[in-house]
C-alpha positions as CSV (number, residue, x, y, z in Angstrom):
1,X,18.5,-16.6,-5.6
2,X,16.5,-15.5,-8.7
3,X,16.5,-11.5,-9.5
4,X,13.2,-11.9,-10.9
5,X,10.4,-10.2,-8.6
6,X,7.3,-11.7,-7.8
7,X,5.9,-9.0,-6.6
8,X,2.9,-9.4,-8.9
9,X,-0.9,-8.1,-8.5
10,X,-2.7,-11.2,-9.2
11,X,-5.4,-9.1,-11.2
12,X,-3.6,-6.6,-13.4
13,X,-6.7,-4.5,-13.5
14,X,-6.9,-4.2,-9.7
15,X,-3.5,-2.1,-9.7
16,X,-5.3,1.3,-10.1
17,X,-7.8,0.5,-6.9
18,X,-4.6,-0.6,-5.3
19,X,-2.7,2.6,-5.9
20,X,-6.1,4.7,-4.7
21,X,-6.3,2.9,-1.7
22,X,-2.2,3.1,-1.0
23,X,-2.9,7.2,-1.5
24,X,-5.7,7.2,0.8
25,X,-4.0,5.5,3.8
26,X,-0.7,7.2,3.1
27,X,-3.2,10.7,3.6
28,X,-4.3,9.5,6.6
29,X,-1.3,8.7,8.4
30,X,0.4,12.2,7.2
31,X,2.9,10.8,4.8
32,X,3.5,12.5,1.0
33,X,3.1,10.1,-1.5
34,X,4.3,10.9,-5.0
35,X,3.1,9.1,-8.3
36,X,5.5,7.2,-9.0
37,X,8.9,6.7,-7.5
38,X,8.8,7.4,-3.5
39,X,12.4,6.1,-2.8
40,X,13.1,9.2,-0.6
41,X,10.9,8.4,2.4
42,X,12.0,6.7,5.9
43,X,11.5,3.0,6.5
44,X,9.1,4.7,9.0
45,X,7.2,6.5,7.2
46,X,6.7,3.5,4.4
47,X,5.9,1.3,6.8
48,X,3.9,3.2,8.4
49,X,1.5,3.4,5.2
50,X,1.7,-0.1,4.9
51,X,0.6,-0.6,8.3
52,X,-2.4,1.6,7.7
53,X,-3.4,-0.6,4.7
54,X,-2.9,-3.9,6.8
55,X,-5.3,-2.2,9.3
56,X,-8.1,-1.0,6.8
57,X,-8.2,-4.7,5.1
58,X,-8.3,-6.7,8.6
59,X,-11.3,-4.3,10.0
60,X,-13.1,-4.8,6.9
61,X,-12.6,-8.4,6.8
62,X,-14.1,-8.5,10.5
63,X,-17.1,-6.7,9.5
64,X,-17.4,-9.0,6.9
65,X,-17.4,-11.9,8.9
């Protein structure tokens, strides 16, 4: 396995509306983000601002349809 990450935004200049919209769901759901490094929350609460993301992108690709 390589220890290179891939974890890549495939438009560098979309990183900042990335991070916005990563505040904005982690607000709604009640979880603390700091700029930065947030290696101190719960797998729950992480995934629980991921979750939030996932939800706001597949409701707005529905209206969008």
């Amino acid at each position: 396995m390589s220890n290179r990450s891939n974890n890549r935004a495939l438009v560098p200049e979309a990183k900042e509306g990335l991070n916005r919209f990563k505040m904005e769901a982690a607000q709604e759901v009640g979880v603390n983000l700091k700029q930065g490094y947030n290696g101190d929350l719960t797998s729950r609460e992480a995934g629980s601002v991921g979750g939030q993301m996932v939800k706001r992108m597949v409701e707005a690709y529905e209206r969008n349809l």
